[in-house]
C-alpha positions in Angstrom: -20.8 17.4 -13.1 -18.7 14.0 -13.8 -19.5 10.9 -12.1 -15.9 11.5 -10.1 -17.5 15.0 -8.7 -20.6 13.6 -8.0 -19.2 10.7 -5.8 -17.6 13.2 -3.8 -20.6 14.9 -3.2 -21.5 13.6 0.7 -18.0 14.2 1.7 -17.6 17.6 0.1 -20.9 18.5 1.6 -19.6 17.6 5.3 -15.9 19.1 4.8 -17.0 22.6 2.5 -19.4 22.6 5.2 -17.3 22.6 8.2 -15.3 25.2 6.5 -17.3 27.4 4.9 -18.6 28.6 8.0 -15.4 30.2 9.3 -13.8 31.4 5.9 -15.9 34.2 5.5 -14.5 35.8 9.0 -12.1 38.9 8.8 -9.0 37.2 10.5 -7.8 33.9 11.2 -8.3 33.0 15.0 -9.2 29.7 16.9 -12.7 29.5 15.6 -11.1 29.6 12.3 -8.7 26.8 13.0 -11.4 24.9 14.7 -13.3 24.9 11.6 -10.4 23.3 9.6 -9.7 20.7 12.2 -13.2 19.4 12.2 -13.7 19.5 8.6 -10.7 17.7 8.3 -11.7 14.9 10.8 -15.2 14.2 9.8 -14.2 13.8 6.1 -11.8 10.9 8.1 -8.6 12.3 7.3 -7.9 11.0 11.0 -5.6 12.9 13.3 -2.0 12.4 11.9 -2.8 13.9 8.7 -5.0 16.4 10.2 -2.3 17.6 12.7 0.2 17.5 9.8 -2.2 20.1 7.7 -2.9 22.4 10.7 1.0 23.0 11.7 1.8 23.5 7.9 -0.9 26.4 7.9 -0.3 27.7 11.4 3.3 28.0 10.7 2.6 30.0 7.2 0.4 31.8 8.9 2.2 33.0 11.5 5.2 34.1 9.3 2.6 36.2 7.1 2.1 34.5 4.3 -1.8 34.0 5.0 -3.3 37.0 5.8 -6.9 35.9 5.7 -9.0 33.1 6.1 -10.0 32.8 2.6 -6.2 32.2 1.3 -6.1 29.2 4.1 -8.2 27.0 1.3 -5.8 27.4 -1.6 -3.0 26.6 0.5 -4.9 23.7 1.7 -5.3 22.3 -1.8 -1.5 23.0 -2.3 -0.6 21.0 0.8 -2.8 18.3 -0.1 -1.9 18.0 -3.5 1.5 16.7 -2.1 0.5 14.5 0.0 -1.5 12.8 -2.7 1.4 12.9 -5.1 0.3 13.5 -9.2 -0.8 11.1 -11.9 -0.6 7.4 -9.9 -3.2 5.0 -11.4 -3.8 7.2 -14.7 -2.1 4.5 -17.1 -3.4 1.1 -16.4 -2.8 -0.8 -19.9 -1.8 -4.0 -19.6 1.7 -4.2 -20.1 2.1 -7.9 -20.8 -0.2 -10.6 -22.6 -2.3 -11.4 -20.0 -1.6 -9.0 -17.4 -3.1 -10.7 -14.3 -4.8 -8.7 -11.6 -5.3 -10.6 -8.4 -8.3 -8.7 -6.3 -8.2 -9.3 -2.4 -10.5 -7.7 0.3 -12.6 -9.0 3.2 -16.2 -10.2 2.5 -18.7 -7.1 1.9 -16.3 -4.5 0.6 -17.9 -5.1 -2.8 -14.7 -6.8 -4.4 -16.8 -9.0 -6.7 -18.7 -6.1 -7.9 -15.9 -3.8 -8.7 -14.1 -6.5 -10.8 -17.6 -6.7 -12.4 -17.1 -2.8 -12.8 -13.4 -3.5 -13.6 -14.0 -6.1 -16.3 -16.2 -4.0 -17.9 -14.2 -0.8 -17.6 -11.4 -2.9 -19.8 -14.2 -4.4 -22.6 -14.8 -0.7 -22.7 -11.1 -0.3 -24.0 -11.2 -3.2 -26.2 -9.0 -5.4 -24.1 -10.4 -9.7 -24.0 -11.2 -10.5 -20.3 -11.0 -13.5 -18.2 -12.3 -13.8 -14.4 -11.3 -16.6 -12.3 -14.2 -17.4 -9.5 -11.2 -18.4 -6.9 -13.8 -17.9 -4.0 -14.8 -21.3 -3.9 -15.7 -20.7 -0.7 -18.8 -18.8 -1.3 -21.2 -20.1 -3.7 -23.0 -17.1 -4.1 -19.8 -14.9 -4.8 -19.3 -17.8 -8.0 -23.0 -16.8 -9.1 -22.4 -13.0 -8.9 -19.3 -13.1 -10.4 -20.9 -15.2 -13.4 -23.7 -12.5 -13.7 -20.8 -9.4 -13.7 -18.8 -11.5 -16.9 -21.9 -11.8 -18.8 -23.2 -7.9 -17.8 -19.1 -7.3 -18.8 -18.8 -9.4 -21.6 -15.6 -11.4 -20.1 -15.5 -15.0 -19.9 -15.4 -16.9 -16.8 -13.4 -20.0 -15.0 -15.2 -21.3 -12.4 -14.9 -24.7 -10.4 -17.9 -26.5 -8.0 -17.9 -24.9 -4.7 -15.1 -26.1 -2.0 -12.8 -26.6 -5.0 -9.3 -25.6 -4.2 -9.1 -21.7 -5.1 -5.4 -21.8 -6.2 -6.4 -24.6 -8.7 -9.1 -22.4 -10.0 -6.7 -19.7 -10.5 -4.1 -21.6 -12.0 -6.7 -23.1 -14.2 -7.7 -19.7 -15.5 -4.1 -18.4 -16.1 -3.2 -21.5 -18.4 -6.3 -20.9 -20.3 -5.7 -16.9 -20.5 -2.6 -17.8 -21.8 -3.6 -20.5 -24.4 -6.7 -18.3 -25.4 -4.2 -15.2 -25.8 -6.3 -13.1 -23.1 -5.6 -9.5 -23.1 -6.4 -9.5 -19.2 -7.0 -12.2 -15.9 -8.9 -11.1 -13.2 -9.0 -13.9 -10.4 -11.6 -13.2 -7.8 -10.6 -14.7 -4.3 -12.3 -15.3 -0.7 -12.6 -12.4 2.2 -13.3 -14.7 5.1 -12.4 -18.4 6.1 -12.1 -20.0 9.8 -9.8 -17.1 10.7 -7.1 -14.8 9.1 -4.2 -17.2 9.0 -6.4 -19.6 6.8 -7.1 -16.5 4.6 -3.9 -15.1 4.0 -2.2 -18.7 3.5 -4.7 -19.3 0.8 -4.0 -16.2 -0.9 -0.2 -17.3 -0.8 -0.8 -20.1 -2.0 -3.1 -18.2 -4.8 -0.3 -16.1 -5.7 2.7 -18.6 -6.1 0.0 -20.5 -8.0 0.2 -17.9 -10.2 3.6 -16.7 -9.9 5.1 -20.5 -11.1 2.6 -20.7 -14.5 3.5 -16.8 -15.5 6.9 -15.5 -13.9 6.0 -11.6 -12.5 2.6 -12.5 -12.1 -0.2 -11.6 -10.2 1.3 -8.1 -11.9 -1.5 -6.5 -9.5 -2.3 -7.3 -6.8 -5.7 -5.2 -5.7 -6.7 -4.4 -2.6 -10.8 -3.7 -2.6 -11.5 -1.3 0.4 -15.2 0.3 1.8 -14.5 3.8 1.8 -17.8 3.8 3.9 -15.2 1.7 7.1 -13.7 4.9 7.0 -10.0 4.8 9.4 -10.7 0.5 9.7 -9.8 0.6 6.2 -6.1 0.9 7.0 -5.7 -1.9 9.3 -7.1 -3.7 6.6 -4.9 -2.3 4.2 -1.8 -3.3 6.4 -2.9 -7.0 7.2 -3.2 -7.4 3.5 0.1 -5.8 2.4 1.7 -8.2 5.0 -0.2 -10.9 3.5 0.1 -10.8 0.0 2.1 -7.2 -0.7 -0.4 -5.1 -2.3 0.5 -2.7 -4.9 -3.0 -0.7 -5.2 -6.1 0.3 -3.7 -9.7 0.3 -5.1 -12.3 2.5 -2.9 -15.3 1.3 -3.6 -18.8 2.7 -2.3 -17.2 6.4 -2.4 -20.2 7.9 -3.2 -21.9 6.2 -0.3 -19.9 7.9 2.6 -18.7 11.6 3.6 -15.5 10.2 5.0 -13.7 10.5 1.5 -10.8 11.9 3.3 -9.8 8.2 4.1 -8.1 8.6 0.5 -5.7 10.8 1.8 -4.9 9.3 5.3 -4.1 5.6 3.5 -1.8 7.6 0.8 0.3 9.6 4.0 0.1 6.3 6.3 0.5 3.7 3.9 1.9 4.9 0.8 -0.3 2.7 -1.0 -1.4 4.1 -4.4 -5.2 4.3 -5.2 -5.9 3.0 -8.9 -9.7 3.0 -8.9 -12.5 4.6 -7.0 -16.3 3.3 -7.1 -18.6 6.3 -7.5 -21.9 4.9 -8.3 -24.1 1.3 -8.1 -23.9 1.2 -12.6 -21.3 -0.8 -13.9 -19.5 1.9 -15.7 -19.4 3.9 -12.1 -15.8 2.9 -11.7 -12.9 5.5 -12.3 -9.5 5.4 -12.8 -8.4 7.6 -9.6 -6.7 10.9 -10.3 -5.3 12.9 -7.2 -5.4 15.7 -8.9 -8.9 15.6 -9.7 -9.8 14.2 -6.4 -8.9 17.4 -4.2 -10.2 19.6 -7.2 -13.6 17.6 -6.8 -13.3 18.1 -2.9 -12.7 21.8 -3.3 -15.2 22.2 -5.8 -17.7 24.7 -3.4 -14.4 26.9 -3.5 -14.5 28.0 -6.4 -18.1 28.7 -6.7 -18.2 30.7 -3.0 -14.7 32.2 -2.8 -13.7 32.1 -6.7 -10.5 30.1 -6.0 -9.9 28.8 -9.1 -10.6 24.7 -8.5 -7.9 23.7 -11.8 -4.8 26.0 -10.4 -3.2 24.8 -8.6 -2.5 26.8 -5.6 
């Protein structure tokens, strides 16, 4: 079983669970539909998405294309599958020399540790990585982020603590571009005196950035805890306001049954999801794949009903 699967495991538990007990009845009734629905919410695909799936099924099922219980899972996966949309966040290469990646998220999301997990994910592919310790803020986030280059192998611009963040980052940039960098990472705070002062740092961060290397940040990464569950999308929405994200990172997936969060920020927010965290190890990072992600969920399916978990249905 990949790392992928096995991060999944807690919410496929919970959702299979839910659903396994009514797919082995004769006919689809309201028990059967009950099952769904409370599958579907305790995995946290919260209720828009979960009414959304339910009418889809009702309404084939009541013009006869389900017949049984047990064909309600592969259209399920079929359903779902479009919502999640195909191959987002499979191709990450930098596309540009250095390809800057701005990471943003409120404090204990684990945003320093995945670019730890990130940093090393690109040494992996051979790529020369920077990290810019823009949290000033937090001496302790400067100190972690120093141990995840050296665990990495990235290099690292750092700055005492209360040093302006933007000149931190700007710092970094000129010297990822003098160096001839492959990659920037710049770390930055998740909490000042309130949410204004945050988000006008990050501005600031990002025109910082934006005036040194025109089109940069060229990502700007949003670090969520899948573990918040639905709170992840307000998140999500005051940072896209903020500083316009372009991806999601889910970190601490394997810690949580609510996976379904993945699919309730894709239909909500449109946001795409690049990375997932599946494990504490630094190599427990992985390059999100919808495709693989419902197969993952589904995964009991195939062993207890032999729907095939790679057809798609």
């Amino acid at each position: 079983m990949g790392r992928f699967s096995q991060g999944l495991s807690k919410t496929r538990e919970l959702f299979w669970g839910r659903l396994a007990k009514v797919l082995g009845r004769s006919q689809i009734n309201g028990t059967v539909w009950e099952g769904i629905e409370e599958g579907l919410m305790l995995s946290d695909m919260g209720l828009e998405v979960t009414t959304e799936l339910l009418d889809g099924l009702k309404e084939r099922a009541t013009k006869g294309g389900l017949r049984e219980p047990s064909l309600l899972i592969e259209a399920l996966k079929e359903r779902l599958k479009v919502i999640m949309g195909e191959g987002e966040g499979i191709d990450l290469r930098p596309r540009t020399k250095p390809w800057v990646i701005m990471a943003v998220g409120i404090n204990g999301t684990g945003k320093t540790t995945t670019i730890g997990k990130l940093s090393h994910l690109y040494r992996r592919e051979g790529y020369r990585v920077l990290l810019a310790a823009s949290d000033t803020f937090r001496a302790a986030g400067t100190e972690q982020l120093s141990l995840w280059a050296q665990f990495s192998g990235a290099d690292l611009v750092k700055n005492r603590p209360g040093a302006d963040p933007a000149s931190v980052a700007y710092d970094a940039l000129e010297a990822a571009i003098v160096r001839g960098y492959d990659l920037l990472i710049v770390d930055t705070a998740g909490r000042l005196h309130t949410k204004v002062n945050l988000m006008e740092e990050l501005k600031k961060i990002k025109r910082v950035l934006g005036k040194r290397l025109p089109g940069s940040p060229h990502e700007v990464l949003l670090v969520l805890d899948a573990t918040t569950g639905q709170n992840a999308i307000s998140q999500a929405k005051l940072f896209n306001e903020g500083v316009g994200v372009t991806g999601l990172v889910l970190a601490k997936l394997d810690g949580t049954a609510k996976g379904g969060i993945v699919v309730a920020i894709k239909e909500k927010l449109g946001f795409p999801v690049r990375f997932v965290g599946t494990g504490e190890k630094i190599e427990d990072l992985e390059l999100f794949d919808p495709d693989e992600f419902i197969d993952a969920l589904f995964e009991e399916a195939q062993v207890e009903l032999g729907v095939d978990s790679k057809k798609r249905a």
